[in-house]
Backbone as a printed PyTorch tensor [residue, N CA C, xyz], in Angstrom:
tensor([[[ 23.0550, -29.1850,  14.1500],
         [ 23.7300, -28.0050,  14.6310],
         [ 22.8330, -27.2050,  15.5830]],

        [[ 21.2880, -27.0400,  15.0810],
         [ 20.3160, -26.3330,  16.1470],
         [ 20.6650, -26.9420,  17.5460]],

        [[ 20.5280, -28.1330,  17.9660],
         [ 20.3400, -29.1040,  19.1290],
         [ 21.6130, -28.3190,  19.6110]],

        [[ 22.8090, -28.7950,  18.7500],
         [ 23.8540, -28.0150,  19.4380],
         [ 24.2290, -26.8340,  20.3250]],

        [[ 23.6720, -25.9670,  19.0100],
         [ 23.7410, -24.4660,  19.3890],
         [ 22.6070, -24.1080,  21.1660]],

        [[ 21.6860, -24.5880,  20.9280],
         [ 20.7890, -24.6460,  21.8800],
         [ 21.2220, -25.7020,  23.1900]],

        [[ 22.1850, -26.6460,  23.1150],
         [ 22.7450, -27.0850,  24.2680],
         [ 23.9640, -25.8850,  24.9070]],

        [[ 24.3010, -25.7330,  23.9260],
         [ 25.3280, -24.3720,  24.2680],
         [ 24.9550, -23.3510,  24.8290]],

        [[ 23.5330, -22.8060,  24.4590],
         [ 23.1830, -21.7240,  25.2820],
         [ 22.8400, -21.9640,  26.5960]],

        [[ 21.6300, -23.0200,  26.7730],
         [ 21.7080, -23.7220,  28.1440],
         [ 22.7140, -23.8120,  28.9440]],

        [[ 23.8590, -23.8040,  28.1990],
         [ 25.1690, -24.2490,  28.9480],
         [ 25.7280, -22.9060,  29.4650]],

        [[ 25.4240, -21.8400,  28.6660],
         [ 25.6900, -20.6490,  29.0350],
         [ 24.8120, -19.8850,  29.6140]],

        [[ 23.6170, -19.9650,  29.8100],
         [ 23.6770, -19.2770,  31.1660],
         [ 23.2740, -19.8790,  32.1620]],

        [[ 23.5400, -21.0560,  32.6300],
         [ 23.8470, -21.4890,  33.9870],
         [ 25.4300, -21.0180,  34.1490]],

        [[ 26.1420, -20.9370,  33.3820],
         [ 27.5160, -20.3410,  33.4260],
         [ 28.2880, -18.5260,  33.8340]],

        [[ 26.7900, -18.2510,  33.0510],
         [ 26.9180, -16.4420,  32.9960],
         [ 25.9690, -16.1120,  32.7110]],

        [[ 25.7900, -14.7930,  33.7130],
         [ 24.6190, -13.9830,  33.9400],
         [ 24.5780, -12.8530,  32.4660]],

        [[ 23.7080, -13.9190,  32.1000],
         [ 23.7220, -13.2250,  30.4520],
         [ 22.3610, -12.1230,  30.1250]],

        [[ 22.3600, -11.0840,  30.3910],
         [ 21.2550, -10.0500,  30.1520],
         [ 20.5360,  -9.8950,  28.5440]],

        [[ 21.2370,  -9.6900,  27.7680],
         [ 20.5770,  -9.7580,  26.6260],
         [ 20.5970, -10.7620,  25.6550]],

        [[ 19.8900, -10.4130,  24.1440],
         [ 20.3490, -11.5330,  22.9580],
         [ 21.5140, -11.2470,  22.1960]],

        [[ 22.0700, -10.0160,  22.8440],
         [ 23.1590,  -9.6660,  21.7740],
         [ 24.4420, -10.2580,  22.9970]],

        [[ 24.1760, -10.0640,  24.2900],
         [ 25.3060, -10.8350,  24.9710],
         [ 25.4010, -12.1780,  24.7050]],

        [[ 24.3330, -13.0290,  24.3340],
         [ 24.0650, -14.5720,  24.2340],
         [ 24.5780, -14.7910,  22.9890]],

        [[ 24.2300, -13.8810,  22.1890],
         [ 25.0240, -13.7290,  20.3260],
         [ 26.7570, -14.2100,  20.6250]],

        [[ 26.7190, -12.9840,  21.3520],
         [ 28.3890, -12.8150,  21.0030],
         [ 29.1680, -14.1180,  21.7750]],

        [[ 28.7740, -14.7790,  23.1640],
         [ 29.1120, -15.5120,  23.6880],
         [ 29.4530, -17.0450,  22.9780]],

        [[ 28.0060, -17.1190,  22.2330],
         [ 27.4440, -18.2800,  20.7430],
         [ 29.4320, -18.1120,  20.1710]],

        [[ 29.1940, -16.8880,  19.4640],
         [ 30.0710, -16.7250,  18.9930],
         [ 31.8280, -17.1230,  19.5370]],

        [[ 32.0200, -16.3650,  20.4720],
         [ 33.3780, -17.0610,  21.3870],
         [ 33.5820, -18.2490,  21.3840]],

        [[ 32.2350, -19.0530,  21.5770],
         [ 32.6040, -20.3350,  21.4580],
         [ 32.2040, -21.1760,  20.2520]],

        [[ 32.5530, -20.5290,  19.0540],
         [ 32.6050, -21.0980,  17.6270],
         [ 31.2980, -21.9270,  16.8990]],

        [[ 29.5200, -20.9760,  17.3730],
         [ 28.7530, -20.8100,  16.9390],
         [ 28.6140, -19.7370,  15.9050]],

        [[ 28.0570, -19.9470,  15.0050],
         [ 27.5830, -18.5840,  14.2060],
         [ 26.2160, -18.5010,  14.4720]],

        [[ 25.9570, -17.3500,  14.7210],
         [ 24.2260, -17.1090,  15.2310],
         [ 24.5670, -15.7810,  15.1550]],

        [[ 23.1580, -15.5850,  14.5290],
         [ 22.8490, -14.2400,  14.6690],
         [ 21.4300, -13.7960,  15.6500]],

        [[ 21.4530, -12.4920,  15.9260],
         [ 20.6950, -12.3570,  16.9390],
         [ 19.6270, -13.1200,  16.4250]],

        [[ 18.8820, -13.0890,  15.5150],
         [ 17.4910, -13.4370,  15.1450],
         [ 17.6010, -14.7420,  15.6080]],

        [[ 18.3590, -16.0020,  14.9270],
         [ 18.4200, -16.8870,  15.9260],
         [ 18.1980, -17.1350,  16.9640]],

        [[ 18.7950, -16.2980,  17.8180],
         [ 18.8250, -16.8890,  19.3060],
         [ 17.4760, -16.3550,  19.5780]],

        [[ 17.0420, -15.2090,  18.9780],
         [ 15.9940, -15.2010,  19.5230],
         [ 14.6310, -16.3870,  19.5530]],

        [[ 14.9760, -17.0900,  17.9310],
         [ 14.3060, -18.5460,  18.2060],
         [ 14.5880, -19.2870,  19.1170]],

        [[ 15.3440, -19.2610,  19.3770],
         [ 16.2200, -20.1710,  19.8310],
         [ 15.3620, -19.8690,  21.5660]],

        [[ 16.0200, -18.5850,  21.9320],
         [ 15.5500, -18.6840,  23.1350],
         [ 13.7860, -18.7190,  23.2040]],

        [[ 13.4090, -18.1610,  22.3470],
         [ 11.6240, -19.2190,  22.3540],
         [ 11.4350, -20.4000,  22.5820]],

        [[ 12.3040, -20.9640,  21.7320],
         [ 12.0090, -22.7730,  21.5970],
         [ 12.4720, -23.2640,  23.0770]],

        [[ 13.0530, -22.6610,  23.6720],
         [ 13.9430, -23.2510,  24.7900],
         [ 13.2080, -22.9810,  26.1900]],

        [[ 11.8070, -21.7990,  25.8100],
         [ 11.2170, -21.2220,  26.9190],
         [ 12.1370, -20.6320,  27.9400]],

        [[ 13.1810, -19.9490,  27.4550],
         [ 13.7320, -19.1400,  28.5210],
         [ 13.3540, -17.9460,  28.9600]],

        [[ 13.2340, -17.1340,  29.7200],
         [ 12.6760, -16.3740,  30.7670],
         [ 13.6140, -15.2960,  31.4260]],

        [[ 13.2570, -13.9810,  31.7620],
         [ 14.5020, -13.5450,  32.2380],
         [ 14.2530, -13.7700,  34.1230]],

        [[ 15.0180, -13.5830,  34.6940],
         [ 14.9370, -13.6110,  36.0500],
         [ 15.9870, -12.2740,  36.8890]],

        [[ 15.7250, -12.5940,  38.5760],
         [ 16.6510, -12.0300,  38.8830],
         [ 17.6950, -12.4580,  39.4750]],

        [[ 19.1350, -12.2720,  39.3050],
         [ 19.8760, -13.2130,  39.4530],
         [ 20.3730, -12.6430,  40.9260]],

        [[ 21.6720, -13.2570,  41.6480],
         [ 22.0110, -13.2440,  43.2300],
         [ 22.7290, -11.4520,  42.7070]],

        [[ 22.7900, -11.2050,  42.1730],
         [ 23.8220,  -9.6990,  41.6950],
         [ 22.2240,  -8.5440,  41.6170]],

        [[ 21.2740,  -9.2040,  41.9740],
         [ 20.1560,  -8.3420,  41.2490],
         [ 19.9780,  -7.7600,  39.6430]],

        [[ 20.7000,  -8.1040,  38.9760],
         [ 21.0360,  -7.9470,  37.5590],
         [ 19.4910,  -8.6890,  36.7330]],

        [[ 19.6300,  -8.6200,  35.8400],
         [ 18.3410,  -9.5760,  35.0020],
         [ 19.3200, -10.5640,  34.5030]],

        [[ 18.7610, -11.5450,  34.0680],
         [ 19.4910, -12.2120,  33.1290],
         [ 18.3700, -13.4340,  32.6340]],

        [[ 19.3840, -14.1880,  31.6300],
         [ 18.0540, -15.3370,  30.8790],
         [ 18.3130, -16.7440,  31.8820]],

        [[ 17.3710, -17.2530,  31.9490],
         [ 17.2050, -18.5450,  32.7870],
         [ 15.9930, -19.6950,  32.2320]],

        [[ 15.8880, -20.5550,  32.8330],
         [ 15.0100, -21.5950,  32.4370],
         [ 13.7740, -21.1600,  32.9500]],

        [[ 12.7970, -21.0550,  32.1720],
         [ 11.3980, -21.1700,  32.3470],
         [ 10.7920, -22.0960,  33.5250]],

        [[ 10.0990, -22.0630,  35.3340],
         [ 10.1240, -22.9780,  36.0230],
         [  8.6930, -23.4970,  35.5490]],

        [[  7.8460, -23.0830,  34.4990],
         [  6.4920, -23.7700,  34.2880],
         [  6.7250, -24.2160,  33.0280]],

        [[  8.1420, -24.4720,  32.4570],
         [  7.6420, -25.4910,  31.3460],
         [  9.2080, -26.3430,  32.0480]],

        [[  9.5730, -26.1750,  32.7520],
         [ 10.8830, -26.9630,  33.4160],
         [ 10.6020, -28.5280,  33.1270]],

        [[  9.5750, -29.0470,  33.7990],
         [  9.1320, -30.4760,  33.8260],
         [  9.1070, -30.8750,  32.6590]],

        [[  7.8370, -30.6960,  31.7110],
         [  7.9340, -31.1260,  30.9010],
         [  8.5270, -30.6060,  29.1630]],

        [[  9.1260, -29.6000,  29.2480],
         [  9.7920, -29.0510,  28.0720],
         [ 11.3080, -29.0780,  28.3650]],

        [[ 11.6470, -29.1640,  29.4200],
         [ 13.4060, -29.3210,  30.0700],
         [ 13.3040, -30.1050,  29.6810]],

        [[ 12.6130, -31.4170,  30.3160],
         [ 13.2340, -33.1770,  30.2360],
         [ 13.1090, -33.4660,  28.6990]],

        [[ 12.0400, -32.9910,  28.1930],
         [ 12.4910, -33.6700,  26.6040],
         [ 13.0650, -32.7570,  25.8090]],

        [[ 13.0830, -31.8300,  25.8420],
         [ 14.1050, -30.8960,  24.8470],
         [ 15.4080, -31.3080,  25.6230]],

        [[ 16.1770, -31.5980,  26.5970],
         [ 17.1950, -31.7420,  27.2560],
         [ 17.6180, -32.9510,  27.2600]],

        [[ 16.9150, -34.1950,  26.9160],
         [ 16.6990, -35.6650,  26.8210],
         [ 16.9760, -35.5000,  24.6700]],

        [[ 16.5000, -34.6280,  24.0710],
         [ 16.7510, -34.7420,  22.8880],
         [ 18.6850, -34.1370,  22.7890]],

        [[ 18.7800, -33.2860,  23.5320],
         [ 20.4780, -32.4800,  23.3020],
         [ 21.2980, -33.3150,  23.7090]],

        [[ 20.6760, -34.4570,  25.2260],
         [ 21.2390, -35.5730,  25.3710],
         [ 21.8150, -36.0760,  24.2360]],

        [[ 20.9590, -36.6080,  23.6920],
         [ 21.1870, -38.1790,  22.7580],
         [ 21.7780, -37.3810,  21.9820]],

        [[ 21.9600, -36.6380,  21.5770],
         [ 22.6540, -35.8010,  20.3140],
         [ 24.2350, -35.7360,  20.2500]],

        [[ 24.1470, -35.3080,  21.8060],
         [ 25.6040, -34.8820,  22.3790],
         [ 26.1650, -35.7580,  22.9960]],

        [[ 25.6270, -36.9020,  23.7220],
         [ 26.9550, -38.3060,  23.7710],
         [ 27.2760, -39.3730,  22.8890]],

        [[ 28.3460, -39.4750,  22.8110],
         [ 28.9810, -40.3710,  21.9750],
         [ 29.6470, -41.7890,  22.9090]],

        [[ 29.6260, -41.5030,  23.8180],
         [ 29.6670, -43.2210,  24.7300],
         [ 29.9350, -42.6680,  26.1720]],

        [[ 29.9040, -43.7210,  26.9080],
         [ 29.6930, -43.9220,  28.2470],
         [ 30.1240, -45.4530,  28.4500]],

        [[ 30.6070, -44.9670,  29.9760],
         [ 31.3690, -46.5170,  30.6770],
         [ 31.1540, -46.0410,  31.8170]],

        [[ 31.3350, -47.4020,  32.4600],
         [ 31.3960, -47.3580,  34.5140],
         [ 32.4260, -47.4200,  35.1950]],

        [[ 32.9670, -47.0540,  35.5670],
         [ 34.2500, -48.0420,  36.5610],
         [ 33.6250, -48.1700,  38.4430]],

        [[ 33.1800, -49.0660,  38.6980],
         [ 32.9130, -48.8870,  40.2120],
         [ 31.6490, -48.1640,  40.2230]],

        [[ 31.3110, -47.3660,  41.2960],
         [ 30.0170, -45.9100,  41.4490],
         [ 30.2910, -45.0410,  40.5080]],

        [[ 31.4450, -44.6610,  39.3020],
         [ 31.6350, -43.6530,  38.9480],
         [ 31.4250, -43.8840,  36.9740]],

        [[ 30.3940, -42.9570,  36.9190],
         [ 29.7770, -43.2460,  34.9040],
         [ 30.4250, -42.0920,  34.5630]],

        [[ 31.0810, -42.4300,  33.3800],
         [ 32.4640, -41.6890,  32.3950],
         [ 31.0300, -41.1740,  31.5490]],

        [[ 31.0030, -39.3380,  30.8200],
         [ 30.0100, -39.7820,  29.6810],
         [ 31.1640, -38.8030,  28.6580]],

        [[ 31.4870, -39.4700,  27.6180],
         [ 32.0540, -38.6640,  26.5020],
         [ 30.8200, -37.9820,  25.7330]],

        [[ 31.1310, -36.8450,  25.3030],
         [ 30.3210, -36.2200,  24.5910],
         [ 31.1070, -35.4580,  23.3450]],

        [[ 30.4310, -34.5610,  22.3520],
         [ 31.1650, -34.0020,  21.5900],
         [ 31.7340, -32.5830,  21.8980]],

        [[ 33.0220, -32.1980,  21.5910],
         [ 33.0560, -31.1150,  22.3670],
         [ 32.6550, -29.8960,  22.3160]],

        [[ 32.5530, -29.1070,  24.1050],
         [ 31.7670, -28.4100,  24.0740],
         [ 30.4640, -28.3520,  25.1190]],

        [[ 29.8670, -29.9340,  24.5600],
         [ 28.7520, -30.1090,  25.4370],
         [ 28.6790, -31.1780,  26.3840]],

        [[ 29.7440, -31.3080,  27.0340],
         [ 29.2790, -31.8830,  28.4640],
         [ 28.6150, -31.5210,  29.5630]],

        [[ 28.8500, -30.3780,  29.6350],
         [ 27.9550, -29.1460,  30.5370],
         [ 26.3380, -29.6620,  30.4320]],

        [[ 26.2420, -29.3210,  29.0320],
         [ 24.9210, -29.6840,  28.8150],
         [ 24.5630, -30.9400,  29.1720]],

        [[ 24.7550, -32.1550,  28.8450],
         [ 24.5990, -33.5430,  29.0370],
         [ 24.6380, -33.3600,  30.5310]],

        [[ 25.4350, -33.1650,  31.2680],
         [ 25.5080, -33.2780,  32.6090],
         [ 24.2580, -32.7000,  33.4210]],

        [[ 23.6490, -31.5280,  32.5470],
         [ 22.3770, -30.4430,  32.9470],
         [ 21.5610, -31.2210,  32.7600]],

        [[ 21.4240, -32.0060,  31.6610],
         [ 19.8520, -32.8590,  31.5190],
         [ 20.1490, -33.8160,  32.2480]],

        [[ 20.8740, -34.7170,  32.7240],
         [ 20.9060, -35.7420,  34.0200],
         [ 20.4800, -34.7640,  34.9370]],

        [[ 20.9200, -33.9940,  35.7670],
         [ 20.4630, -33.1610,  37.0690],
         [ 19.2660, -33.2160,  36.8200]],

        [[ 18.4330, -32.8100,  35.5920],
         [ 17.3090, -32.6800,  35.2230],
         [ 16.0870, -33.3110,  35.4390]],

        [[ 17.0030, -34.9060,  35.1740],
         [ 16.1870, -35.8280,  34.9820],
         [ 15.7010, -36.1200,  36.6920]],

        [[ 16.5710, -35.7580,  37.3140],
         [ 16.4530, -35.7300,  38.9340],
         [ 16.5290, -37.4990,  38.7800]],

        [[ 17.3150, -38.2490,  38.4880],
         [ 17.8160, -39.3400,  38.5780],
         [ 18.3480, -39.8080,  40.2130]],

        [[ 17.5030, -40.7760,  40.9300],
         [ 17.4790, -40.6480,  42.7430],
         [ 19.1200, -41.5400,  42.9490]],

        [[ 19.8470, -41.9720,  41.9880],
         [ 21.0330, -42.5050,  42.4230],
         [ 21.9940, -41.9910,  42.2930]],

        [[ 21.9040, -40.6380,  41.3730],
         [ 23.1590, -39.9530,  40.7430],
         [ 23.3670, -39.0000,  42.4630]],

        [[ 24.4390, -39.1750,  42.5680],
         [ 24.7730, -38.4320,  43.6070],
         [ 25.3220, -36.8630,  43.1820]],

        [[ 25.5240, -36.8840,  42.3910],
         [ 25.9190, -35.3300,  41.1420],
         [ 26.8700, -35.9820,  40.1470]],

        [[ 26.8740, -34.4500,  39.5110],
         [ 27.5620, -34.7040,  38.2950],
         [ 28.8980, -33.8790,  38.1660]],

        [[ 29.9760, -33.7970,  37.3670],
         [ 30.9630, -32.5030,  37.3410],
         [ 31.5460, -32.8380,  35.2970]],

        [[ 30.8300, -31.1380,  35.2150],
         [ 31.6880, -31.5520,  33.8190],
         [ 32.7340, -30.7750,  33.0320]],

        [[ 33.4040, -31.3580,  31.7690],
         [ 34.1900, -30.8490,  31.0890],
         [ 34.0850, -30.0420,  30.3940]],

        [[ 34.6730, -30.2860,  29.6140],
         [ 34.7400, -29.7290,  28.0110],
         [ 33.7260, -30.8840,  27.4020]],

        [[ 34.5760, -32.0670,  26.8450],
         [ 33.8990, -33.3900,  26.5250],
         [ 33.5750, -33.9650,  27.0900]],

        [[ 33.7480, -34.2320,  28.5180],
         [ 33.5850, -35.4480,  29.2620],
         [ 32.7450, -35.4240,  30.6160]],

        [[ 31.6700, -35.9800,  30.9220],
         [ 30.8970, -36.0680,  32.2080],
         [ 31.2780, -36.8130,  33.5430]],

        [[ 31.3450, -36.6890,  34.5490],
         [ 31.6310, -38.0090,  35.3870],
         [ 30.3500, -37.7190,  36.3670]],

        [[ 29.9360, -38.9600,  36.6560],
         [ 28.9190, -38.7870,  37.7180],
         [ 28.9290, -40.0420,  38.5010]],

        [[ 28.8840, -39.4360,  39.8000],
         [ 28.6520, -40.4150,  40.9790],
         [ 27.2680, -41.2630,  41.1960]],

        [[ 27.6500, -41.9680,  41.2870],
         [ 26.4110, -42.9120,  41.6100],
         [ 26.3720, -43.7280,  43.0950]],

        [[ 25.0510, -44.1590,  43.8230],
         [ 25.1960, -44.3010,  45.1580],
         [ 26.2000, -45.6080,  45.0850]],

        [[ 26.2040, -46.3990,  44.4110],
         [ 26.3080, -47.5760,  44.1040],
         [ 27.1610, -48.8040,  43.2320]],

        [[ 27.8170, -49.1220,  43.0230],
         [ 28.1060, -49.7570,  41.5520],
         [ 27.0470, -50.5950,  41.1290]],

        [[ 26.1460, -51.6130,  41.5110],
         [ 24.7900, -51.8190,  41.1490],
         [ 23.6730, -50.5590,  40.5040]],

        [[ 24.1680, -49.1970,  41.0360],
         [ 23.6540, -48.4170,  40.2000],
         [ 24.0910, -48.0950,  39.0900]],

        [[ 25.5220, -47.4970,  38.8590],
         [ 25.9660, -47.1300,  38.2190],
         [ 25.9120, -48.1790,  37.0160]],

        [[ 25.8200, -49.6280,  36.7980],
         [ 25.8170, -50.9690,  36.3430],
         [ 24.3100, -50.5210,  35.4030]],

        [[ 23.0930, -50.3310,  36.3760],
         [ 22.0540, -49.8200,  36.2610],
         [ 21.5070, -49.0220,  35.0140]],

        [[ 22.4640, -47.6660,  35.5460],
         [ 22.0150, -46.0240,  35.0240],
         [ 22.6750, -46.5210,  33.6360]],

        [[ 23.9990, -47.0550,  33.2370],
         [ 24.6080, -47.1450,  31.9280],
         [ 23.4730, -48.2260,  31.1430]],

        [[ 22.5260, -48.9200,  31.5840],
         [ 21.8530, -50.0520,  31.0020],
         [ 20.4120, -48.9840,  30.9960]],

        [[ 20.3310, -48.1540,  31.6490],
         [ 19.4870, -47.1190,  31.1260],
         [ 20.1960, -45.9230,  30.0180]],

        [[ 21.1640, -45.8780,  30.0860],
         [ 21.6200, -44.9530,  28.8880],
         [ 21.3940, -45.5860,  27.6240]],

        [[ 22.0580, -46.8550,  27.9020],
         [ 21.5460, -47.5890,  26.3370],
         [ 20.3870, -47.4940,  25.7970]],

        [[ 19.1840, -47.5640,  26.4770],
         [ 18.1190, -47.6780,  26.3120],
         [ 17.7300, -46.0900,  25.3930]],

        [[ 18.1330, -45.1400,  26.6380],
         [ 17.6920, -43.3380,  26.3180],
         [ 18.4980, -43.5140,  24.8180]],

        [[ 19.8220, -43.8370,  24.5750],
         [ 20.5230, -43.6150,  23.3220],
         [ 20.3280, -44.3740,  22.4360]],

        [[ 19.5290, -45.8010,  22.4020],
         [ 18.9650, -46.4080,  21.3700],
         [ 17.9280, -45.8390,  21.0090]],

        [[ 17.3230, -45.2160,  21.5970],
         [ 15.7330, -44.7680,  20.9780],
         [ 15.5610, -44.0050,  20.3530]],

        [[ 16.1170, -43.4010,  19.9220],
         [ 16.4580, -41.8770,  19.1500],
         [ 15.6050, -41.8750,  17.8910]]])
């Protein structure tokens, strides 16, 4: 449920310019987390989030850019594997089911991974789709998912 809750927040504020822990609380909440502030406040520790300034000049919470590299890719590589439940190809284009909720997220740690064939990503509720340059890639990237989702 942590992994969860913590893909969710990620997911929320690339979504919304979220200023405090009690806006991030209540948001948790809307979308059928229970958290209480104290939580998130772990939460946003563990996650190294940071406040910034956003295009509104407002503050809000964002990703940490000095632990981005290496605390994004594997805390974001762990919410991964957590949060898909399968993947397929058709052509250049990789389907990723996830549980719902967190496709957003799944889709964030690919961008992440700065993967040089994914041409982007667009996501759901449950479901990811991402372009690939290629169908030899896309053939590819799913024979690398197996790999990321066996290892767990």
């Amino acid at each position: 449920m942590k992994s969860q809750r913590q893909a969710k927040i990620l997911s929320l504020i690339q979504e919304y310019e979220i200023e405090t822990q009690m806006e991030l609380t209540d948001k948790l909440n809307e979308s059928g987390f229970s958290a209480t502030q104290a939580t998130v406040s772990r939460d946003i520790k563990e996650l190294h989030l940071v406040k910034s300034i956003s295009k509104s000049g407002k503050s809000k919470y964002s990703t940490s850019a000095s632990h981005t590299a290496s605390a994004f890719s594997s805390r974001l590589l762990t919410i991964f594997r957590e949060s898909v439940l399968s993947y397929d190809f058709a052509q250049n284009i990789v389907v990723i089911k996830t549980m719902p909720g967190l496709a957003s997220a799944a889709c964030s740690a690919l961008d992440g991974m700065h993967v040089s064939d994914v041409v982007g990503t667009i996501a759901g509720d449950d479901t990811g789709f991402l372009v690939m340059r290629t169908t030899k890639a896309a053939t590819a990237f799913c024979a690398e998912l197996k790999r990321i989702l066996v290892n767990q």
